[in-house]
Each structure stands twice: as structure tokens, then as C-alpha cells.
N, C-alpha and C positions, 0 to 999 in steps of 0.2 A: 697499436693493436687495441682493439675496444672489448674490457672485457665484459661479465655480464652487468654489472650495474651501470655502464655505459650502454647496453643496449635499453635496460630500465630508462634510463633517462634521457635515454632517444623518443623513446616511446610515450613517454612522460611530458615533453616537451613537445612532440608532435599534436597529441591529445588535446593540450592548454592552446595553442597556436590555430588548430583545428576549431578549436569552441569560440575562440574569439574572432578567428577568421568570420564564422556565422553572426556572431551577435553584432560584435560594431561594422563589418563592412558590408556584407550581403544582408542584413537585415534590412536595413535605412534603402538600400536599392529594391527591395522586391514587396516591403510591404506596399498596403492600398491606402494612397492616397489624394481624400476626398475633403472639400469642407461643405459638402452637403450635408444639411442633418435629419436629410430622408435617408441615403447610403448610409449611416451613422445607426440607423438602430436595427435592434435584432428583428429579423423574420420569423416571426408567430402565427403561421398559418391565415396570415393577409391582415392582423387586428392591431390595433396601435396600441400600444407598450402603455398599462397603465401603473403609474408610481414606481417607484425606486425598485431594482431590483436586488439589494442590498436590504437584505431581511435578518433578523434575527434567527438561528439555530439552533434548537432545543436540542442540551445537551444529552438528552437521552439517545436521540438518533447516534450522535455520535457515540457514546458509550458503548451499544446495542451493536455496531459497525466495527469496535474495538475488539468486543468480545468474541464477536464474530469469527473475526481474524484471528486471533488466538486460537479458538479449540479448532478451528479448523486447520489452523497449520499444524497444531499439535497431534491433531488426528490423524494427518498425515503421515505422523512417525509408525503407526498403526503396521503399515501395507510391506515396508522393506521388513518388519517383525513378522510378517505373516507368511513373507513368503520367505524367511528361515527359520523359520518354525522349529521344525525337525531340529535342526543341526545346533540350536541353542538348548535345548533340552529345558529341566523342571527349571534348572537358575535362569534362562530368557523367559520363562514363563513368569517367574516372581520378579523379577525385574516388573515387566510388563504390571502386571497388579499391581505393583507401586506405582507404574506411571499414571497406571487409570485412576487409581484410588487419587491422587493426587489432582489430577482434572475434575472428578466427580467434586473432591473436597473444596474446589475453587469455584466451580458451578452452586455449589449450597451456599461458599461466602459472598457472591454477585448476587444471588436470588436472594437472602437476607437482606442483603443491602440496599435493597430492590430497586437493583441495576435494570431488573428488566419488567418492569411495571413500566404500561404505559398511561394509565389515567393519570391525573394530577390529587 
């Protein structure tokens, strides 16, 4: 009889066997291959690829990307708060002003730090 950690590691096992089925056997069969090194570079609207496409990334984009992601997931928490409003009363209200106060105060420590200036 399989109990339930035996169905966990059924599935667990399935999964890994699954992942590797794709990478070492049906990869090597279905990718494209060419040793032309016209089929070899990227299509850019008919123009031939000039210089490396391995460029350096200014770490502000990322940072700005980071940030991004943050208040917007956290913003997020916003909307299940809003539509129990009512039935949290004044204590999910002060809860909430803690939380914003707390974004707002991380917004002013980014912006001092000037996370999101973009001139040099």
C-alpha cells in the first residue's frame, strides 16, 4: 500500500525523469541542425548582424526592473485588503497604514540612493 509520501515521490520522480526525458533525449533529436553560417545568425529585419551581441548592462536598468517588481507585487496586497475592508474594521485599516507607510519609507530610501536617476 503506497502511502502519501509514496505518492509524493512518485510524482517527484516522475517530474525529474520527465525533465530529463526532454533535455538529453528529445533535445539532440528535434533541435536545428546546420553548419551554415548564414542559418546561424539572427534575423533582423534582412540586415547583417553588426558586432557582438554580448554588451554590457547598466546596472540601473536592472535595479529600476528590481524595484519595479517589488512595489508592484506588494501593491498587489493592496486589492484582497480592499475588498475586506468592511469586515477588518479600524485594526485592518492600521495594519494597512503600516504597510503603506512602510513602502512609501522604502520608496524615499531608493530615491536617496538614487536608485532611480537615470543621467550619469
Amino acid at each position: 500500500m503506497v502511502t502519501q509520501y509514496g505518492y509524493v515521490l512518485m510524482f517527484v520522480v516522475f517530474a525529474l525523469g520527465f525533465g530529463a526525458l526532454n533535455i538529453f533525449i528529445l533535445s539532440p533529436l528535434l533541435r536545428f541542425k546546420s553548419n551554415d553560417d548564414v542559418q546561424k545568425t539572427v534575423y533582423e529585419c534582412g540586415m547583417e548582424p553588426i558586432g557582438t551581441p554580448y554588451i554590457p548592462i547598466d546596472i540601473r536598468f536592472y535595479l529600476f526592473a528590481l524595484l519595479f517588481v517589488i512595489f508592484d507585487v506588494e501593491s498587489l496586497f493592496l486589492f484582497p485588503w480592499a475588498v475586506v475592508f468592511r469586515e477588518l474594521g479600524w485594526m485592518g485599516f492600521a495594519d494597512m497604514l503600516v504597510f503603506i507607510a512602510v513602502l512609501f519609507l522604502g520608496l524615499v530610501f531608493t530615491w536617496r540612493r538614487g536608485a532611480l536617476k537615470w543621467e550619469s
